[in-house]
C-alpha positions, 0 to 999 in steps of 0.5 A, a space after each residue: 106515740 100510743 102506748 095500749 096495754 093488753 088484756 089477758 082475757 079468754 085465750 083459746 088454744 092455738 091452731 096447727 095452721 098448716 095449709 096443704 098446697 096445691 099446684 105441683 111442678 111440670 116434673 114433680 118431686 121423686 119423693 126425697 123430700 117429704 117421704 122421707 119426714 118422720 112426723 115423729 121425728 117433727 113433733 119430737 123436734 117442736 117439743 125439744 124445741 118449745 122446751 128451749 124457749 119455755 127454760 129461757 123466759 125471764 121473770 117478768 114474762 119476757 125473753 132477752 138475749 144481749 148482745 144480738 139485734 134483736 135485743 132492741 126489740 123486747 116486745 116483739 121478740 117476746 110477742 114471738 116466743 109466744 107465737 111459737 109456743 102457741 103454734 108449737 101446741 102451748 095451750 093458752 093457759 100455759 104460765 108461760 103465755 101468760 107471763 109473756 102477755 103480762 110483760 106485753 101488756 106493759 109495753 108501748 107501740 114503737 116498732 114496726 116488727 114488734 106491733 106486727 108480730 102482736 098482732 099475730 100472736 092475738 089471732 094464734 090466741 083465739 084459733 082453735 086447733 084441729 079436732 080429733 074427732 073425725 066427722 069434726 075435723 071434716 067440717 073443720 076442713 070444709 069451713 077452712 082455717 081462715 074463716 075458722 079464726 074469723 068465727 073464733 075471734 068475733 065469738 070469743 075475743 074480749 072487746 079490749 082484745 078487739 080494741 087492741 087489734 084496732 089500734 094496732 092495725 091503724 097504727 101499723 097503716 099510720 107508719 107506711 112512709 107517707 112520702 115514699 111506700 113502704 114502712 122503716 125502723 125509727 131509728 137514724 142511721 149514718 145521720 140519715 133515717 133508716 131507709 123503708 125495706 122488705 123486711 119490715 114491709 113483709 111483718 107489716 103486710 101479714 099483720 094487717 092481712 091478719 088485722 083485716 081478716 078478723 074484721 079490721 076495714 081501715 086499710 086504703 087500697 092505696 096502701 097496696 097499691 103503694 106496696 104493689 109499686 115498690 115491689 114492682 119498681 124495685 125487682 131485679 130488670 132481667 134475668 136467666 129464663 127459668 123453665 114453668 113450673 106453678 105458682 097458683 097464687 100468681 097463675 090463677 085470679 083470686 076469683 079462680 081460685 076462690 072458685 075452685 076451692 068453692 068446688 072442692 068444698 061442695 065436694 067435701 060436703 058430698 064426699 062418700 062413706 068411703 072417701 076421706 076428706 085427704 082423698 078429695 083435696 088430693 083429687 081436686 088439686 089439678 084445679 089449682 093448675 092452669 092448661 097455660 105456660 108461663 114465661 119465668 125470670 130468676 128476679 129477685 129482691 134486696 132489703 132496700 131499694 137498689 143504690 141504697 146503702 151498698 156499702 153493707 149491702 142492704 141492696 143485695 138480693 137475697 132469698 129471704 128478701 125474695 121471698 119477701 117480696 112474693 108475700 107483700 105481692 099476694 097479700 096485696 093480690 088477695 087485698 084488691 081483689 078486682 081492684 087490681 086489674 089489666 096491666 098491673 094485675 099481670 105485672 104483679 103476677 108476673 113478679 111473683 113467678 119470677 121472684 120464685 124463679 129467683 128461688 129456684 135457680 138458687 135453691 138452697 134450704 142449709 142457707 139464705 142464698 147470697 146472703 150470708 146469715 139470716 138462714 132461718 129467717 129465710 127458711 120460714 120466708 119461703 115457708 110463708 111464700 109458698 103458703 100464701 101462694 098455694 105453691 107446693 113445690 118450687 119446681 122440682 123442689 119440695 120446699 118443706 121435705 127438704 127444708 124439714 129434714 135439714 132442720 131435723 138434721 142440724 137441731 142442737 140436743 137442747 132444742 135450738 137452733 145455732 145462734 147466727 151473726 145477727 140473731 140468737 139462738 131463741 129466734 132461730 129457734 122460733 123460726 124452726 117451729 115455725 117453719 116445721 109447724 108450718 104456721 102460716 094462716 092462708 090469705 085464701 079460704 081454702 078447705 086444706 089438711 094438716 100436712 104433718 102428723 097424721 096426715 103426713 104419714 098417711 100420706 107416707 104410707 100410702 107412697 110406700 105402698 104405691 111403691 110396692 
Protein backbone atom coordinates (compact mmCIF):
# COMPACT_ATOMS: atom_id res chain seq x y z
CA UNK A 1 0.00 0.00 0.00
CA UNK A 2 1.53 3.59 -0.91
CA UNK A 3 0.59 5.96 1.56
CA UNK A 4 1.50 9.92 -0.22
CA UNK A 5 0.53 13.14 1.41
CA UNK A 6 -0.52 16.01 -0.68
CA UNK A 7 0.98 19.26 -0.78
CA UNK A 8 -0.93 22.37 -0.65
CA UNK A 9 1.15 24.51 -2.94
CA UNK A 10 -0.11 27.01 -5.71
CA UNK A 11 -4.08 26.44 -6.62
CA UNK A 12 -5.57 28.24 -9.37
CA UNK A 13 -9.20 29.01 -9.67
CA UNK A 14 -11.42 26.50 -10.99
CA UNK A 15 -12.77 26.08 -14.31
CA UNK A 16 -16.81 26.34 -15.00
CA UNK A 17 -15.94 23.17 -17.48
CA UNK A 18 -19.25 23.30 -19.40
CA UNK A 19 -18.55 22.16 -22.87
CA UNK A 20 -21.48 22.90 -25.47
CA UNK A 21 -22.24 19.75 -27.57
CA UNK A 22 -23.03 19.36 -30.96
CA UNK A 23 -25.04 16.93 -32.95
CA UNK A 24 -28.92 17.40 -32.30
CA UNK A 25 -31.51 14.63 -32.66
CA UNK A 26 -33.43 14.05 -36.28
CA UNK A 27 -36.67 15.88 -34.78
CA UNK A 28 -34.87 18.49 -32.21
CA UNK A 29 -36.34 19.50 -28.75
CA UNK A 30 -39.45 22.08 -29.02
CA UNK A 31 -37.43 24.18 -26.40
CA UNK A 32 -39.40 22.87 -23.14
CA UNK A 33 -36.25 21.91 -21.82
CA UNK A 34 -33.40 24.51 -22.02
CA UNK A 35 -35.41 27.59 -22.79
CA UNK A 36 -37.19 27.38 -19.92
CA UNK A 37 -33.70 27.28 -17.32
CA UNK A 38 -33.26 30.84 -15.73
CA UNK A 39 -29.43 30.76 -15.50
CA UNK A 40 -30.35 32.94 -12.37
CA UNK A 41 -32.29 30.60 -11.00
CA UNK A 42 -29.07 27.91 -11.76
CA UNK A 43 -26.50 30.17 -10.10
CA UNK A 44 -28.82 30.81 -7.10
CA UNK A 45 -29.20 27.01 -7.07
CA UNK A 46 -24.89 26.27 -7.16
CA UNK A 47 -24.76 28.94 -4.43
CA UNK A 48 -27.41 27.56 -1.76
CA UNK A 49 -26.12 24.41 -2.68
CA UNK A 50 -22.21 25.17 -1.96
CA UNK A 51 -23.40 27.01 1.34
CA UNK A 52 -24.55 23.57 2.38
CA UNK A 53 -21.61 21.82 1.75
CA UNK A 54 -19.10 24.58 3.36
CA UNK A 55 -21.78 24.39 6.94
CA UNK A 56 -21.16 20.61 7.01
CA UNK A 57 -17.22 20.49 6.92
CA UNK A 58 -15.71 19.12 10.14
CA UNK A 59 -12.82 20.41 11.86
CA UNK A 60 -10.26 18.83 10.44
CA UNK A 61 -10.92 19.69 6.77
CA UNK A 62 -13.17 16.48 6.09
CA UNK A 63 -16.95 15.57 5.62
CA UNK A 64 -18.72 12.89 7.47
CA UNK A 65 -22.13 11.49 7.55
CA UNK A 66 -22.50 8.13 9.57
CA UNK A 67 -24.57 5.87 8.73
CA UNK A 68 -24.47 5.99 4.91
CA UNK A 69 -22.00 3.95 2.39
CA UNK A 70 -20.25 6.62 1.72
CA UNK A 71 -19.13 6.93 5.26
CA UNK A 72 -16.38 4.31 4.52
CA UNK A 73 -14.60 6.31 2.21
CA UNK A 74 -13.68 9.76 4.24
CA UNK A 75 -11.10 10.75 1.60
CA UNK A 76 -12.97 10.28 -1.30
CA UNK A 77 -16.18 11.80 -0.04
CA UNK A 78 -13.93 14.57 0.96
CA UNK A 79 -11.94 14.89 -2.12
CA UNK A 80 -15.62 15.25 -3.67
CA UNK A 81 -16.82 18.33 -1.88
CA UNK A 82 -13.92 19.68 -2.74
CA UNK A 83 -14.29 19.11 -6.40
CA UNK A 84 -17.83 20.61 -6.04
CA UNK A 85 -16.93 23.52 -4.53
CA UNK A 86 -14.47 24.32 -6.91
CA UNK A 87 -16.57 23.51 -9.94
CA UNK A 88 -19.60 25.44 -8.01
CA UNK A 89 -17.02 29.04 -8.30
CA UNK A 90 -15.01 28.21 -4.69
CA UNK A 91 -11.71 30.32 -5.33
CA UNK A 92 -8.77 28.12 -4.49
CA UNK A 93 -7.80 29.92 -1.47
CA UNK A 94 -11.24 29.19 -0.09
CA UNK A 95 -10.36 27.75 4.01
CA UNK A 96 -12.51 25.41 3.13
CA UNK A 97 -10.23 24.11 0.23
CA UNK A 98 -7.82 24.11 2.27
CA UNK A 99 -8.97 22.53 5.25
CA UNK A 100 -10.19 19.59 3.07
CA UNK A 101 -6.54 19.18 1.17
CA UNK A 102 -5.08 19.44 4.86
CA UNK A 103 -7.09 16.10 5.73
CA UNK A 104 -6.23 14.80 2.01
CA UNK A 105 -2.98 14.95 2.76
CA UNK A 106 -3.04 12.72 5.72
CA UNK A 107 -4.80 9.92 4.22
CA UNK A 108 -3.43 6.73 2.47
CA UNK A 109 -4.23 5.14 -0.96
CA UNK A 110 -6.78 2.52 -0.40
CA UNK A 111 -9.74 2.88 -2.47
CA UNK A 112 -10.51 2.88 -6.26
CA UNK A 113 -13.18 5.71 -5.99
CA UNK A 114 -11.33 7.66 -3.46
CA UNK A 115 -7.79 8.07 -5.44
CA UNK A 116 -10.22 8.81 -8.60
CA UNK A 117 -11.86 11.26 -7.33
CA UNK A 118 -8.34 13.13 -5.94
CA UNK A 119 -7.37 12.92 -8.97
CA UNK A 120 -9.94 14.99 -10.31
CA UNK A 121 -9.90 17.41 -7.94
CA UNK A 122 -6.03 17.96 -8.65
CA UNK A 123 -6.74 19.15 -12.21
CA UNK A 124 -10.31 21.45 -11.04
CA UNK A 125 -7.06 23.04 -8.91
CA UNK A 126 -4.97 24.03 -11.41
CA UNK A 127 -7.81 24.98 -14.52
CA UNK A 128 -8.35 28.42 -14.83
CA UNK A 129 -11.82 29.78 -15.16
CA UNK A 130 -13.56 31.73 -18.02
CA UNK A 131 -12.41 35.08 -18.45
CA UNK A 132 -14.62 38.05 -18.45
CA UNK A 133 -12.85 39.65 -20.89
CA UNK A 134 -14.56 39.36 -24.31
CA UNK A 135 -11.62 39.35 -26.90
CA UNK A 136 -9.82 36.62 -23.89
CA UNK A 137 -12.50 34.68 -23.51
CA UNK A 138 -12.45 33.89 -27.35
CA UNK A 139 -9.00 32.79 -27.43
CA UNK A 140 -9.99 30.75 -24.44
CA UNK A 141 -12.73 29.44 -26.65
CA UNK A 142 -10.46 28.68 -29.65
CA UNK A 143 -7.41 27.26 -27.54
CA UNK A 144 -10.41 24.67 -25.92
CA UNK A 145 -10.61 23.86 -22.06
CA UNK A 146 -8.85 20.47 -22.32
CA UNK A 147 -5.71 22.08 -23.60
CA UNK A 148 -6.27 25.11 -21.29
CA UNK A 149 -5.93 22.63 -18.12
CA UNK A 150 -2.79 20.87 -19.85
CA UNK A 151 -1.10 24.29 -20.27
CA UNK A 152 -2.14 25.29 -16.73
CA UNK A 153 -0.94 22.21 -15.01
CA UNK A 154 2.36 21.98 -16.69
CA UNK A 155 2.81 25.82 -15.83
CA UNK A 156 1.63 26.16 -12.40
CA UNK A 157 1.51 22.51 -10.62
CA UNK A 158 4.19 21.98 -7.83
CA UNK A 159 6.36 19.24 -8.80
CA UNK A 160 5.04 17.46 -5.60
CA UNK A 161 1.51 17.85 -7.02
CA UNK A 162 2.84 16.43 -10.57
CA UNK A 163 4.39 13.79 -8.54
CA UNK A 164 1.24 12.94 -6.74
CA UNK A 165 -0.81 12.37 -10.00
CA UNK A 166 1.85 10.12 -11.00
CA UNK A 167 1.80 7.84 -8.26
CA UNK A 168 -1.76 7.94 -8.03
CA UNK A 169 -2.54 7.40 -11.73
CA UNK A 170 0.22 4.26 -11.63
CA UNK A 171 -1.66 2.84 -8.79
CA UNK A 172 -5.00 3.29 -10.22
CA UNK A 173 -3.47 1.37 -13.58
CA UNK A 174 -2.05 -1.16 -10.72
CA UNK A 175 -5.60 -2.41 -9.36
CA UNK A 176 -7.29 -3.06 -12.72
CA UNK A 177 -7.92 -6.84 -11.80
CA UNK A 178 -4.95 -8.57 -13.30
CA UNK A 179 -7.05 -11.89 -14.15
CA UNK A 180 -10.19 -10.22 -15.04
CA UNK A 181 -10.91 -6.42 -16.67
CA UNK A 182 -12.07 -4.11 -14.88
CA UNK A 183 -11.24 -2.66 -11.09
CA UNK A 184 -13.57 -3.77 -7.47
CA UNK A 185 -13.51 -2.46 -3.98
CA UNK A 186 -11.11 -4.25 -1.69
CA UNK A 187 -13.14 -5.42 0.66
CA UNK A 188 -14.78 -9.39 0.53
CA UNK A 189 -18.31 -9.89 0.38
CA UNK A 190 -20.36 -13.20 1.07
CA UNK A 191 -16.59 -14.58 1.63
CA UNK A 192 -15.85 -13.95 -1.82
CA UNK A 193 -13.97 -10.64 -3.28
CA UNK A 194 -16.06 -8.20 -4.43
CA UNK A 195 -16.65 -8.46 -7.71
CA UNK A 196 -15.07 -5.88 -10.66
CA UNK A 197 -18.12 -3.19 -11.95
CA UNK A 198 -18.94 -0.26 -13.93
CA UNK A 199 -19.22 1.96 -11.13
CA UNK A 200 -15.68 1.86 -10.22
CA UNK A 201 -14.65 1.36 -13.62
CA UNK A 202 -16.21 4.61 -14.71
CA UNK A 203 -14.43 6.85 -11.54
CA UNK A 204 -11.15 4.89 -12.64
CA UNK A 205 -11.51 5.43 -16.53
CA UNK A 206 -12.20 9.77 -15.90
CA UNK A 207 -9.18 9.51 -13.41
CA UNK A 208 -6.63 8.32 -15.89
CA UNK A 209 -8.46 10.20 -18.73
CA UNK A 210 -7.48 13.31 -16.39
CA UNK A 211 -4.12 11.70 -15.46
CA UNK A 212 -3.12 11.34 -19.06
CA UNK A 213 -4.51 14.45 -20.44
CA UNK A 214 -1.99 16.30 -17.77
CA UNK A 215 0.97 14.37 -19.39
CA UNK A 216 0.69 10.83 -17.28
CA UNK A 217 1.98 8.17 -20.25
CA UNK A 218 2.18 4.96 -18.20
CA UNK A 219 -1.41 3.69 -19.18
CA UNK A 220 -1.03 0.21 -21.68
CA UNK A 221 -3.35 0.15 -24.56
CA UNK A 222 -4.25 -3.34 -23.13
CA UNK A 223 -5.88 -1.69 -20.19
CA UNK A 224 -8.37 -0.40 -22.69
CA UNK A 225 -8.57 -2.98 -24.54
CA UNK A 226 -9.33 -4.82 -21.33
CA UNK A 227 -12.26 -2.14 -20.63
CA UNK A 228 -13.31 -2.32 -24.20
CA UNK A 229 -14.00 -6.06 -23.80
CA UNK A 230 -15.89 -6.18 -20.61
CA UNK A 231 -18.10 -3.67 -21.59
CA UNK A 232 -18.45 -5.33 -25.14
CA UNK A 233 -19.01 -8.63 -23.48
CA UNK A 234 -21.31 -7.68 -20.91
CA UNK A 235 -23.99 -5.35 -22.66
CA UNK A 236 -27.46 -6.48 -23.04
CA UNK A 237 -27.54 -9.41 -26.26
CA UNK A 238 -30.84 -7.78 -28.17
CA UNK A 239 -33.15 -5.32 -27.50
CA UNK A 240 -36.20 -3.00 -28.87
CA UNK A 241 -35.11 -0.84 -32.29
CA UNK A 242 -34.96 2.59 -31.34
CA UNK A 243 -35.25 5.02 -34.16
CA UNK A 244 -31.47 7.13 -35.11
CA UNK A 245 -30.87 9.92 -33.47
CA UNK A 246 -26.93 11.30 -32.80
CA UNK A 247 -24.17 10.30 -30.90
CA UNK A 248 -21.10 12.31 -32.60
CA UNK A 249 -18.61 10.56 -30.24
CA UNK A 250 -19.86 7.23 -31.54
CA UNK A 251 -20.84 8.25 -35.19
CA UNK A 252 -17.95 9.91 -36.19
CA UNK A 253 -13.95 8.54 -35.76
CA UNK A 254 -11.92 10.59 -33.12
CA UNK A 255 -9.80 11.86 -36.25
CA UNK A 256 -13.33 13.25 -37.79
CA UNK A 257 -14.10 14.91 -35.18
CA UNK A 258 -10.64 16.38 -34.24
CA UNK A 259 -10.95 17.55 -37.47
CA UNK A 260 -14.06 19.47 -37.47
CA UNK A 261 -13.39 20.88 -34.27
CA UNK A 262 -9.67 22.01 -36.25
CA UNK A 263 -12.50 23.48 -38.77
CA UNK A 264 -14.33 25.64 -36.39
CA UNK A 265 -11.29 27.05 -34.66
CA UNK A 266 -9.61 28.16 -38.06
CA UNK A 267 -12.87 29.86 -38.18
CA UNK A 268 -12.90 31.45 -34.88
CA UNK A 269 -9.66 32.77 -35.43
CA UNK A 270 -11.17 34.53 -38.88
CA UNK A 271 -14.48 35.26 -37.34
CA UNK A 272 -15.69 38.97 -38.46
CA UNK A 273 -16.07 42.14 -36.30
CA UNK A 274 -19.78 41.12 -36.13
CA UNK A 275 -19.82 37.78 -35.33
CA UNK A 276 -19.33 36.04 -31.85
CA UNK A 277 -17.62 33.23 -31.12
CA UNK A 278 -21.67 31.39 -29.89
CA UNK A 279 -22.38 32.27 -33.74
CA UNK A 280 -19.64 30.56 -35.15
CA UNK A 281 -19.77 27.35 -32.84
CA UNK A 282 -23.50 27.23 -33.45
CA UNK A 283 -23.08 27.37 -37.09
CA UNK A 284 -20.59 24.83 -37.28
CA UNK A 285 -22.30 22.44 -35.40
CA UNK A 286 -23.78 20.12 -38.45
CA UNK A 287 -20.21 19.12 -38.91
CA UNK A 288 -20.58 16.97 -35.66
CA UNK A 289 -23.75 15.27 -37.81
CA UNK A 290 -23.14 12.58 -40.07
CA UNK A 291 -25.25 12.19 -43.66
CA UNK A 292 -25.53 8.39 -42.43
CA UNK A 293 -28.55 6.50 -40.08
CA UNK A 294 -27.68 4.14 -37.87
CA UNK A 295 -29.30 1.22 -36.56
CA UNK A 296 -29.85 1.64 -32.51
CA UNK A 297 -30.80 -1.05 -29.91
CA UNK A 298 -32.13 -0.22 -26.26
CA UNK A 299 -28.94 -2.02 -24.37
CA UNK A 300 -27.93 -1.35 -21.40
CA UNK A 301 -25.69 -2.22 -18.56
CA UNK A 302 -25.83 -3.72 -14.66
CA UNK A 303 -23.29 -2.93 -11.96
CA UNK A 304 -21.60 -6.19 -12.68
CA UNK A 305 -21.28 -8.70 -15.16
CA UNK A 306 -24.57 -10.73 -15.87
CA UNK A 307 -25.11 -13.91 -13.20
CA UNK A 308 -23.20 -12.02 -10.55
CA UNK A 309 -24.98 -11.58 -7.41
CA UNK A 310 -28.70 -11.29 -8.60
CA UNK A 311 -29.81 -11.70 -5.52
CA UNK A 312 -29.55 -8.10 -4.71
CA UNK A 313 -29.43 -7.17 -8.06
CA UNK A 314 -26.14 -6.11 -8.83
CA UNK A 315 -26.75 -7.26 -12.66
CA UNK A 316 -29.87 -5.25 -13.08
CA UNK A 317 -29.31 -2.87 -15.91
CA UNK A 318 -29.70 0.58 -14.82
CA UNK A 319 -29.43 3.92 -16.10
CA UNK A 320 -26.66 5.26 -14.11
CA UNK A 321 -24.83 1.84 -15.18
CA UNK A 322 -25.63 2.62 -18.57
CA UNK A 323 -24.50 5.53 -18.99
CA UNK A 324 -21.39 4.29 -17.31
CA UNK A 325 -20.79 2.09 -19.75
CA UNK A 326 -21.08 4.86 -22.51
CA UNK A 327 -18.07 6.68 -20.57
CA UNK A 328 -15.51 3.90 -20.39
CA UNK A 329 -16.17 3.21 -24.14
CA UNK A 330 -15.40 6.92 -25.28
CA UNK A 331 -12.85 7.23 -22.95
CA UNK A 332 -11.03 4.07 -24.31
CA UNK A 333 -12.46 5.36 -28.04
CA UNK A 334 -10.44 8.86 -27.53
CA UNK A 335 -7.45 6.64 -25.55
CA UNK A 336 -6.68 4.42 -28.71
CA UNK A 337 -7.18 6.43 -31.10
CA UNK A 338 -5.99 4.36 -34.54
CA UNK A 339 -5.43 1.74 -32.43
CA UNK A 340 -8.73 0.87 -32.20
CA UNK A 341 -9.90 -0.07 -35.67
CA UNK A 342 -12.07 -2.63 -38.29
CA UNK A 343 -14.30 -4.68 -36.07
CA UNK A 344 -13.96 -3.56 -32.69
CA UNK A 345 -13.78 0.10 -33.36
CA UNK A 346 -17.53 -0.56 -34.97
CA UNK A 347 -18.58 -3.02 -32.08
CA UNK A 348 -17.61 -0.26 -29.83
CA UNK A 349 -19.34 2.56 -31.53
CA UNK A 350 -22.29 0.44 -32.04
CA UNK A 351 -22.56 0.11 -27.77
CA UNK A 352 -22.30 3.45 -27.33
CA UNK A 353 -25.50 4.48 -29.73
CA UNK A 354 -27.37 1.41 -28.29
CA UNK A 355 -26.62 2.02 -24.71
CA UNK A 356 -28.06 5.55 -25.20
CA UNK A 357 -30.79 4.02 -27.16
CA UNK A 358 -31.14 2.41 -23.43
CA UNK A 359 -31.53 5.85 -22.32
CA UNK A 360 -33.82 6.74 -24.56
CA UNK A 361 -36.57 4.30 -24.18
CA UNK A 362 -36.22 4.89 -20.53
CA UNK A 363 -35.93 8.16 -20.28
CA UNK A 364 -36.28 9.81 -17.02
CA UNK A 365 -34.50 12.79 -15.07
CA UNK A 366 -36.74 12.36 -11.48
CA UNK A 367 -35.06 8.83 -11.29
CA UNK A 368 -32.46 6.39 -11.89
CA UNK A 369 -34.38 4.05 -14.52
CA UNK A 370 -34.85 0.43 -13.20
CA UNK A 371 -33.11 1.00 -10.10
CA UNK A 372 -34.70 2.23 -7.50
CA UNK A 373 -32.15 4.77 -5.65
CA UNK A 374 -29.13 6.27 -6.85
CA UNK A 375 -31.26 9.30 -8.93
CA UNK A 376 -28.15 11.78 -8.74
CA UNK A 377 -25.66 9.47 -9.17
CA UNK A 378 -27.38 8.86 -12.58
CA UNK A 379 -28.20 12.26 -13.29
CA UNK A 380 -24.65 13.38 -13.25
CA UNK A 381 -23.94 9.77 -15.11
CA UNK A 382 -25.69 11.05 -18.03
CA UNK A 383 -24.14 14.34 -17.54
CA UNK A 384 -20.86 12.89 -18.30
CA UNK A 385 -22.01 10.61 -21.35
CA UNK A 386 -23.26 13.18 -23.28
CA UNK A 387 -20.38 15.36 -22.55
CA UNK A 388 -17.61 12.92 -23.52
CA UNK A 389 -19.61 12.14 -26.41
CA UNK A 390 -20.57 15.44 -27.64
CA UNK A 391 -24.16 14.20 -27.49
CA UNK A 392 -26.49 17.40 -26.95
CA UNK A 393 -29.74 15.86 -27.09
CA UNK A 394 -30.71 11.95 -26.44
CA UNK A 395 -33.20 12.18 -29.38
CA UNK A 396 -35.77 14.29 -28.82
CA UNK A 397 -34.81 14.88 -25.16
CA UNK A 398 -32.73 17.82 -24.04
CA UNK A 399 -30.91 15.94 -21.24
CA UNK A 400 -29.58 19.10 -19.39
CA UNK A 401 -33.23 21.45 -19.77
CA UNK A 402 -35.02 18.91 -18.32
CA UNK A 403 -32.68 17.12 -15.83
CA UNK A 404 -31.69 21.33 -14.64
CA UNK A 405 -35.16 22.05 -14.15
CA UNK A 406 -36.07 18.93 -12.04
CA UNK A 407 -33.23 19.70 -9.70
CA UNK A 408 -34.40 23.21 -9.56
CA UNK A 409 -37.52 22.12 -8.88
CA UNK A 410 -36.92 19.60 -5.89
CA UNK A 411 -33.78 21.33 -4.09
CA UNK A 412 -34.44 21.78 -0.41
CA UNK A 413 -34.30 25.50 1.33
CA UNK A 414 -30.96 24.76 2.52
CA UNK A 415 -29.37 23.98 -0.33
CA UNK A 416 -29.37 20.13 -0.64
CA UNK A 417 -30.55 17.39 -2.06
CA UNK A 418 -32.62 14.64 -0.10
CA UNK A 419 -30.78 12.30 1.06
CA UNK A 420 -31.61 8.75 -0.66
CA UNK A 421 -31.23 5.08 0.64
CA UNK A 422 -27.45 4.59 0.19
CA UNK A 423 -26.10 8.09 -0.18
CA UNK A 424 -26.35 11.42 2.18
CA UNK A 425 -27.72 14.29 1.42
CA UNK A 426 -23.95 16.07 0.91
CA UNK A 427 -23.26 13.86 -2.30
CA UNK A 428 -26.69 14.28 -3.76
CA UNK A 429 -25.61 17.28 -3.28
CA UNK A 430 -22.46 17.21 -4.58
CA UNK A 431 -23.83 15.38 -7.74
CA UNK A 432 -26.55 18.40 -8.11
CA UNK A 433 -23.61 21.06 -8.67
CA UNK A 434 -22.16 18.94 -10.59
CA UNK A 435 -24.58 18.14 -13.05
CA UNK A 436 -26.18 21.99 -13.05
CA UNK A 437 -22.33 23.19 -13.63
CA UNK A 438 -21.87 20.70 -16.09
CA UNK A 439 -18.57 19.93 -14.89
CA UNK A 440 -17.35 17.21 -17.07
CA UNK A 441 -13.90 18.41 -18.85
CA UNK A 442 -14.16 16.71 -22.43
CA UNK A 443 -11.90 14.19 -23.56
CA UNK A 444 -11.64 16.00 -27.01
CA UNK A 445 -10.16 19.42 -27.53
CA UNK A 446 -13.11 20.90 -28.67
CA UNK A 447 -13.50 24.88 -29.04
CA UNK A 448 -16.84 25.10 -26.76
CA UNK A 449 -18.89 28.00 -24.69
CA UNK A 450 -20.40 27.88 -21.54
CA UNK A 451 -23.64 26.82 -21.81
CA UNK A 452 -25.21 28.41 -18.56
CA UNK A 453 -24.91 31.85 -17.72
CA UNK A 454 -24.60 34.25 -20.05
CA UNK A 455 -24.41 32.41 -22.72
CA UNK A 456 -27.58 30.43 -21.83
CA UNK A 457 -29.55 33.16 -21.75
CA UNK A 458 -28.26 34.71 -24.67
CA UNK A 459 -29.23 31.68 -26.05
CA UNK A 460 -32.82 32.12 -24.44
CA UNK A 461 -33.05 35.49 -25.66
CA UNK A 462 -32.49 34.74 -28.88
CA UNK A 463 -35.12 31.83 -29.06
CA UNK A 464 -37.74 34.07 -27.73
CA UNK A 465 -37.00 36.27 -30.39
CA UNK A 466 -37.05 34.10 -33.04
CA UNK A 467 -40.32 33.14 -31.72
CA UNK A 468 -41.82 36.44 -32.12
Amino acid sequence: MVARRISIAVLLLCVLSLLLPAGEPVKPPDGAGEREIDSKKVDAAVKKAVAFIRKHQEKDGSWKFPGVSEDRYPMGVTAFAAFALIKGGVKRNDPAVIRALTYISKQQFKKVYSISVCILLLEALYTPPPPKDKKKLEKYIILGQANIAAQAWRQYAPQSHKKLLKEAAGWLVSKQEPKKKLWRYPEVYTDEPCPEDASNAQYAMLALAVARRLGYRDIPDKLYFKVIDWFLENQEKDGPEIPYFPVPGADKSIRELLKHAAKIRKALKKKKKNQTAEEIIEQAEPLYRTNETFPMKARGWGYSAPGVLPEIGFDTVSGSMTASGICCLMIAKEALGGKLRGKKAEAVDQAMRDGFAWLRKNWTVSRNPCKPRYEYYYLYSVERACQLTLTQHIAEHDWYGEGAKHLLAIQNADGSWNKTQHLSALTNTCFGILFLKRATTPVLNVPSVTFTGDYLKKKQDKKKKNKK
